[in-house]
C-alpha positions as CSV (number, residue, x, y, z in Angstrom):
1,X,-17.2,37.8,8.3
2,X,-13.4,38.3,6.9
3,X,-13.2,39.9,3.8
4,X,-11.7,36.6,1.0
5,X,-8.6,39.3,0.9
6,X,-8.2,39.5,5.0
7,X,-7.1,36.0,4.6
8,X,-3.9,35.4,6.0
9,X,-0.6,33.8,5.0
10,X,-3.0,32.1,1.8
11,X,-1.7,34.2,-1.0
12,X,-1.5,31.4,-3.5
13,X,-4.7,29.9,-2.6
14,X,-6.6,33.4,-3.2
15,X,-5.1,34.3,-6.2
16,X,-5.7,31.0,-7.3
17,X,-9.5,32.0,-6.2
18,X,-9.5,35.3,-8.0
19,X,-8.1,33.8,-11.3
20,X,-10.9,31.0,-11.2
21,X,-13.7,33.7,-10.4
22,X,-12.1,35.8,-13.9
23,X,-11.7,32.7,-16.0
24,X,-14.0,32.1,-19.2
25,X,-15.2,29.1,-17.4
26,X,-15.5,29.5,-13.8
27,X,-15.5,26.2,-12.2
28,X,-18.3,24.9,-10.7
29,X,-16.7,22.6,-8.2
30,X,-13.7,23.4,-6.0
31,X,-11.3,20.9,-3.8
32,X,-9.8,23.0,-0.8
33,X,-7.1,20.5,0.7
34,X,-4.5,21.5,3.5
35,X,-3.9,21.1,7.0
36,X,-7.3,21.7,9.2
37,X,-7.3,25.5,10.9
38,X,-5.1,27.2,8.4
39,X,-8.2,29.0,6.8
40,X,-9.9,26.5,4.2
41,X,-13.2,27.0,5.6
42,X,-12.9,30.7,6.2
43,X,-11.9,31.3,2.6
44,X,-14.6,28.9,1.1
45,X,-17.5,31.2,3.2
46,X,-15.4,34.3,2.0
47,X,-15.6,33.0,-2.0
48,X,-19.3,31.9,-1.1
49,X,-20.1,35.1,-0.3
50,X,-18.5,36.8,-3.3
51,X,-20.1,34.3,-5.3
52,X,-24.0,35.1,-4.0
53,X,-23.4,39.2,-3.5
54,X,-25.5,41.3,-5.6
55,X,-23.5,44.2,-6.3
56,X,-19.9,41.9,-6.4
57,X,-17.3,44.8,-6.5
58,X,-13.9,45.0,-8.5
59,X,-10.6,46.8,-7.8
60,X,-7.1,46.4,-9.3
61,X,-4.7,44.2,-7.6
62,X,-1.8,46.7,-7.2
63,X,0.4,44.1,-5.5
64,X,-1.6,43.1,-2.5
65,X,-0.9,38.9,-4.6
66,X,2.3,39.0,-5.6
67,X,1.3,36.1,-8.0
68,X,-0.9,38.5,-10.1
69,X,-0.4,41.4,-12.3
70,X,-0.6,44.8,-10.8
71,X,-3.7,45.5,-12.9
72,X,-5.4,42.2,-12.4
73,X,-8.9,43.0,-11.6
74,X,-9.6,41.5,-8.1
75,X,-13.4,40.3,-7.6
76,X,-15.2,40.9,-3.7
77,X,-18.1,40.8,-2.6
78,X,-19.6,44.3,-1.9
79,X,-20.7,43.3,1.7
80,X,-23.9,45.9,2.3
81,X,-26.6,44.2,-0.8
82,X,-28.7,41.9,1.1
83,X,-27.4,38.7,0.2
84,X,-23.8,39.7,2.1
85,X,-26.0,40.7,4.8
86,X,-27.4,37.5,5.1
87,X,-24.4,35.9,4.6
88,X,-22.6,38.0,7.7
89,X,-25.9,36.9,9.9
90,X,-25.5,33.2,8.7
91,X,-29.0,33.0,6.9
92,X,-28.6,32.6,3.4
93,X,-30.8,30.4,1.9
94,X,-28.6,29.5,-0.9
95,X,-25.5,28.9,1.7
96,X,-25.3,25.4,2.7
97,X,-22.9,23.7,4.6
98,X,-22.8,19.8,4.3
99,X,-21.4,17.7,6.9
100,X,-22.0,14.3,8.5
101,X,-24.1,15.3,11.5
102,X,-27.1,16.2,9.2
103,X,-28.1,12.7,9.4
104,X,-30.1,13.9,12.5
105,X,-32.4,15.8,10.3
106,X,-33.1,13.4,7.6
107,X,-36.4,12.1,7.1
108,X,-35.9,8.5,7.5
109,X,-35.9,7.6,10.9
110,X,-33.3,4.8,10.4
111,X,-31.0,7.6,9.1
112,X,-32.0,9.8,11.9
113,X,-31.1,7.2,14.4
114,X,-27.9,5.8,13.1
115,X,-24.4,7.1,14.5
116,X,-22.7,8.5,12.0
117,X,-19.1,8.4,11.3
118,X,-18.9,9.2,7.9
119,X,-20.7,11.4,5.4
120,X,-22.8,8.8,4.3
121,X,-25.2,9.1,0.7
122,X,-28.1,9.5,2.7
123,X,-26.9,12.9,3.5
124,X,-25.2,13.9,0.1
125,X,-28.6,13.0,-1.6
126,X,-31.0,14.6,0.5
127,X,-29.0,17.8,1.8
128,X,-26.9,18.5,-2.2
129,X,-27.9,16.5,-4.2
130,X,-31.4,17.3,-4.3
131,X,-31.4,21.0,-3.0
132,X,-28.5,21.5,-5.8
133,X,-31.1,21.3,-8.3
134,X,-33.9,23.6,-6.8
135,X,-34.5,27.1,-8.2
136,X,-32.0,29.4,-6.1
137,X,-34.1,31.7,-3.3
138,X,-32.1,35.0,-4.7
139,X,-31.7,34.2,-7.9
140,X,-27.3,34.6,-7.5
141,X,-27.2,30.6,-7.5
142,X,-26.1,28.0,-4.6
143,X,-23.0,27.5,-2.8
144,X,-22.6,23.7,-1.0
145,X,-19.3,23.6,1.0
146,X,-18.9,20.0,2.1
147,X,-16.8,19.8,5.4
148,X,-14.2,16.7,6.2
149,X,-14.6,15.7,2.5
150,X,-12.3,12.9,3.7
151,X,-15.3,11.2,5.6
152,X,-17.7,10.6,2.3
153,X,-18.3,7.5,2.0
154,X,-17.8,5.8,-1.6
155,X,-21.5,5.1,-2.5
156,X,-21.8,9.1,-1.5
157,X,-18.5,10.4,-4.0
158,X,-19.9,8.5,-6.5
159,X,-23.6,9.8,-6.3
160,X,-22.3,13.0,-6.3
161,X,-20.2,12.3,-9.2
162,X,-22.7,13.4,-11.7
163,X,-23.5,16.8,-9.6
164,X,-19.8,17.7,-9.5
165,X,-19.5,17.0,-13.3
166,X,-22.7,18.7,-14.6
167,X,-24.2,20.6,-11.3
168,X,-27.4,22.8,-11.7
169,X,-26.3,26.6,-13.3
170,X,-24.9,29.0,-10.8
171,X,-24.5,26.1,-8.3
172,X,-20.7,25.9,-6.7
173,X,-19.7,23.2,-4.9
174,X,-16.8,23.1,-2.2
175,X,-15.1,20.2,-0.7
176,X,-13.1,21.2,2.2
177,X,-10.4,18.2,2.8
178,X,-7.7,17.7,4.8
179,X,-5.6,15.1,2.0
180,X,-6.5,15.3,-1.5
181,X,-5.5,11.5,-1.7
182,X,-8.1,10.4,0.6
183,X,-10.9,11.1,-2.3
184,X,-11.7,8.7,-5.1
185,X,-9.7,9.6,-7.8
186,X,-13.2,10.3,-9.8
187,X,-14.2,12.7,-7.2
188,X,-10.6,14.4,-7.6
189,X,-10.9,14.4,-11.5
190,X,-14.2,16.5,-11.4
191,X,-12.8,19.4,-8.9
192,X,-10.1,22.4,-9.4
193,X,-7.7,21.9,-6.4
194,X,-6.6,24.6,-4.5
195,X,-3.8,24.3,-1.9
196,X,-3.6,25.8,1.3
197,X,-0.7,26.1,2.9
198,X,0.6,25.8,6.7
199,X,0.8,29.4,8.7
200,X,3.9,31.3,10.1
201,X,4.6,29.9,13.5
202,X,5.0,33.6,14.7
203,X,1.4,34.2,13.5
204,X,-0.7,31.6,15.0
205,X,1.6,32.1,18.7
206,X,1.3,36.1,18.3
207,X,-2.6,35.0,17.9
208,X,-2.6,32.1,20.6
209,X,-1.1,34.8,23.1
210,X,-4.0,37.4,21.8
211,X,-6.7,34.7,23.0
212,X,-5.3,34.4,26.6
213,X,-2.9,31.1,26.0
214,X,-0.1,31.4,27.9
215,X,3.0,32.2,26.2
216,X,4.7,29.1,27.1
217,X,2.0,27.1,25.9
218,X,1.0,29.1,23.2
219,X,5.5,28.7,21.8
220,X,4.4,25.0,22.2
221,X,1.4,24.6,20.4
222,X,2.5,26.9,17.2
223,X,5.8,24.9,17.0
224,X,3.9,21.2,17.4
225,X,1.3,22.4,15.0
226,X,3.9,23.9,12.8
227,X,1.7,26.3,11.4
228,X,-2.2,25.1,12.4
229,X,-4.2,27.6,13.9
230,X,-7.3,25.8,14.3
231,X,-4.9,23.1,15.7
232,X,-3.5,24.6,18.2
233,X,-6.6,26.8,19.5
234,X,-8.4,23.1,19.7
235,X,-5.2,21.7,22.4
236,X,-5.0,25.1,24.0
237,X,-9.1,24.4,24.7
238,X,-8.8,21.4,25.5
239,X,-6.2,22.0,28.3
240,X,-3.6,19.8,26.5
241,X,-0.3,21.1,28.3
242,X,-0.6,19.6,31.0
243,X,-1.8,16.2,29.7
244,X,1.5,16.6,27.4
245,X,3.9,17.6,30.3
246,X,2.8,14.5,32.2
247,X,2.9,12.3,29.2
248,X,6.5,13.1,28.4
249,X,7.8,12.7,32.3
250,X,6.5,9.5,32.3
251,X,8.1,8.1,28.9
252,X,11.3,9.8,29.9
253,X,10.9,8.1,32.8
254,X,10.2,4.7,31.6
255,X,6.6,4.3,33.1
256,X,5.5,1.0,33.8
257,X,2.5,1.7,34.2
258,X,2.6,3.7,30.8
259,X,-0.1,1.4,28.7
260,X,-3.1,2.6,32.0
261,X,-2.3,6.1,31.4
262,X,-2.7,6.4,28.3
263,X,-5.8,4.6,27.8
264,X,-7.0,6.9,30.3
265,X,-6.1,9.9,28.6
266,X,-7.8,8.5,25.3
267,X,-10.8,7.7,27.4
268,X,-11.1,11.2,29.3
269,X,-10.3,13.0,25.3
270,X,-13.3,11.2,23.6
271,X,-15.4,11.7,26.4
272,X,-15.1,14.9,26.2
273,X,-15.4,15.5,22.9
274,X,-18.6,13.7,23.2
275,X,-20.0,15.9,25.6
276,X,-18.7,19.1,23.8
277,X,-20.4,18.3,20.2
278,X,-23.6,17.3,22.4
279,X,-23.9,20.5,24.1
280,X,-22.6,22.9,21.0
281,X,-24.7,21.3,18.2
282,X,-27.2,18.6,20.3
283,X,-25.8,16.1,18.1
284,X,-24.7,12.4,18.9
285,X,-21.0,11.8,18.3
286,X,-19.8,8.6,17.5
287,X,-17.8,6.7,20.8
288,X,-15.8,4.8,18.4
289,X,-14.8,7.6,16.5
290,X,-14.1,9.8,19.2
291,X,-12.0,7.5,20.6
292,X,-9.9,7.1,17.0
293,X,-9.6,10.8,17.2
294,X,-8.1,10.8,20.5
295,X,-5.9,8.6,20.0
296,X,-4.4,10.2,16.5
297,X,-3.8,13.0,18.8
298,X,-2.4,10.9,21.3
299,X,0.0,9.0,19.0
300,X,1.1,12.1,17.4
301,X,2.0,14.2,20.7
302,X,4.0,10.8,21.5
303,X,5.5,10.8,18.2
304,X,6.8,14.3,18.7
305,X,8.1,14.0,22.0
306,X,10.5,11.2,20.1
307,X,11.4,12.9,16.7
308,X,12.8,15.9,19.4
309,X,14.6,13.1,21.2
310,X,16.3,12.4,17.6
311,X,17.3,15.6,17.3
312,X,19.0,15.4,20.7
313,X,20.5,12.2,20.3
314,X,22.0,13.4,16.3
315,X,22.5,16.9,17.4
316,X,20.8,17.9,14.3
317,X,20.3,21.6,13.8
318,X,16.6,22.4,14.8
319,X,15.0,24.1,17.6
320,X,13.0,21.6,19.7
321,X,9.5,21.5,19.6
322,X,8.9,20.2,23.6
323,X,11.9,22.8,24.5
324,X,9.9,23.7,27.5
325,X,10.8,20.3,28.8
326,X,14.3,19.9,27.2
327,X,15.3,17.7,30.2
328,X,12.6,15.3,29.6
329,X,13.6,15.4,25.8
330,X,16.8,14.8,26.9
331,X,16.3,11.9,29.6
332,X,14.2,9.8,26.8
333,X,16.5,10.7,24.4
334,X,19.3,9.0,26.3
335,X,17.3,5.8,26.8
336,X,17.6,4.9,23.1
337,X,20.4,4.9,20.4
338,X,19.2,6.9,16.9
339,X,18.2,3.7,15.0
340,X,16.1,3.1,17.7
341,X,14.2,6.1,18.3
342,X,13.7,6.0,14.4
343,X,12.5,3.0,14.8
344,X,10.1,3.8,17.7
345,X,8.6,6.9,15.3
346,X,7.8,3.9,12.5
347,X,6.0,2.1,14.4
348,X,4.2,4.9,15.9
349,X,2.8,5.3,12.2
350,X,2.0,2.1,12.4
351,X,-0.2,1.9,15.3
352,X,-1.9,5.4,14.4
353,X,-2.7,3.0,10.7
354,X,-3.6,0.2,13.3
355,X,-6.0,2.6,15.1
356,X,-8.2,3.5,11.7
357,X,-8.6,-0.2,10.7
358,X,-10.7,-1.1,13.9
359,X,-8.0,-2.8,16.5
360,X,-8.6,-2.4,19.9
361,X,-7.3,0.7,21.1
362,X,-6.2,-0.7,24.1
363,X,-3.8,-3.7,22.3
364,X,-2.2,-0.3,20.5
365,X,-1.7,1.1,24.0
366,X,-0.2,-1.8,25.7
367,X,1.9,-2.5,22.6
368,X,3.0,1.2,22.4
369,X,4.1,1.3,26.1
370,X,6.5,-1.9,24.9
371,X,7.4,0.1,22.4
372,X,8.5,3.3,24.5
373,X,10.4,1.1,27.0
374,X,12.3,-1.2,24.3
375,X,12.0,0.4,21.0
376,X,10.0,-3.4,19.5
377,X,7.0,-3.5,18.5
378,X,4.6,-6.2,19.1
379,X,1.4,-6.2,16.9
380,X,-2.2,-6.8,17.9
């Protein structure tokens, strides 16, 4: 397990970490927000572990955060007591993650049995609520981090408004979210925020490239991700590049046939994402929701391949993201004047809005391929 100070490119949020961890009042409830794969979740595992060690060791800053003083005293954890141990084998007792799939281990079989596509109050009760306030097994306290924060559910913020406010002593609670604004302002009130910034595109292609992405690919997915990690190891697993290649022939093109393909693609994407959270944690993943996320990822990739066909068609200083297929960039971006190719990446927003409120994916499809041939954009 990395070492809270082997975090990279996070500067700010560590020392923002190592100031809370030296303050009077350490806070008992923290909001990690930022882009997904950029090291939220590593860090929060990182602090839990400082948080539970034993023996927690200090050493003098001496410029390795350029936001602190030389001789701030930097708290880690001492990684050999037991409790790192544990923590470095996953088996801490008082380590708990939270997230909505725990539904399949809930006592009710209702809850059990219900496909879950948000982290409902069933879960927050039974799996933080409640444990939150049972004597800690090692006597260091608890550590909850909550994953996709974004998905709770209203009834569940505000039952675990009270926790958040005035938790059990020594227990830390961790929301991991992608946007800050997607949490009841309540919810928001009761955390310390901590912001985690995007990575340097040369770090997360040198470390694409290290894990056998091709460098081609791997230029691609650092510059589409602009600074994701996590992001761009998820479309290099996925085997995106070639979905994206085809994708962007075809609109340069002006596919008729444009609407079929990609509800295909969003089919083939949630099906497979399905089958992987089946097989990795034996869990049930929502169809509908599977399909929403495929088709964020669907409309984004689209939305890309237009905002480089604006920078063709303005000559606007800045390097392509889809340079690998600058022809294609360039055939679409001769298709439409400026106004309209910003007018195409509106309503792209608004479909991917349409998308979250329940509308059938395939009117969003069929509109969007209208869209990509004629730069309107007729609503479902």
């Amino acid at each position: 397990m990395p070492d809270l100070l082997d975090i990279v490119g996070q500067d700010s949020a560590l020392a923002r970490l190592q100031q809370a961890m030296n303050s009077a009042r350490m806070p008992h409830a923290f909001l990690f927000s930022g882009p997904i794969g950029v090291g939220r979740r590593t860090a929060a595992i990182a602090l839990a572990k400082v948080l539970l060690c034993e023996q927690p060791a200090v050493r003098p800053n001496a410029g390795r955060l350029a936001e602190l003083a030389a001789d701030f005293l930097l708290k880690l954890a001492c990684g050999r007591c037991p409790s790192c141990r544990a923590m470095d084998a996953d088996t801490h007792a008082d380590f708990h993650r939270i997230y909505k799939e725990l539904a399949r281990y809930h006592d009710d079989p209702a809850v059990r049995g219900r496909v879950t596509q948000e982290l409902s109050i069933d879960v927050i009760r039974d799996f933080l609520i409640v444990p939150a306030g049972r004597v800690a097994s090692r006597g260091r306290g608890k550590v909850f981090v909550v994953l996709e924060a974004e998905l709770l559910s209203e009834s569940a913020q505000n039952a675990l408004l009270k926790t958040l406010e005035e938790p059990p002593p020594s227990v830390t609670i961790i929301l991991l979210c992608s946007q800050a604004a997607a949490l009841l302002p309540t919810t928001l009130s009761r955390c310390r925020l901590v912001n985690f910034a995007l990575l340097p595109r040369d770090f997360v292609r040198d470390r694409l490239v290290a894990a056998g992405v091709d460098r081609k690919q791997a230029d691609v997915w650092a510059a589409y991700t602009d600074g994701s990690l996590g992001a761009a190891l998820r479309l290099a697993e996925q085997d995106m590049y070639p979905i994206k290649c085809e994708l962007l022939k075809r609109l340069a093109a002006g596919d008729a046939e444009l609407g079929e393909h990609l509800a295909k693609i969003a089919d083939d994407l949630a099906g497979q994402a399905v089958a992987k959270v089946k097989q990795e944690q034996d869990a049930d993943l929502s169809k509908q929701l599977a399909h929403r996320r495929a088709g964020a990822d669907i409309l984004a990739l689209v939305a890309s391949f237009f905002r480089d066909a604006l920078t063709v068609a303005t000559g606007a200083d800045r390097p392509l993201i889809h340079a690998d297929q600058a022809k294609a960039v360039a055939a679409l971006a001769g298709r439409f004047a400026p106004a309209e190719l910003a007018r195409v990446i509106e309503h792209l927003d608004e479909y991917e809005q349409m998308l979250w409120r329940n509308v059938n994916p395939r009117l969003i499809w069929d509109n969007l391929a209208i869209t990509a041939t004629a730069a309107a954009a007729p609503r479902p």
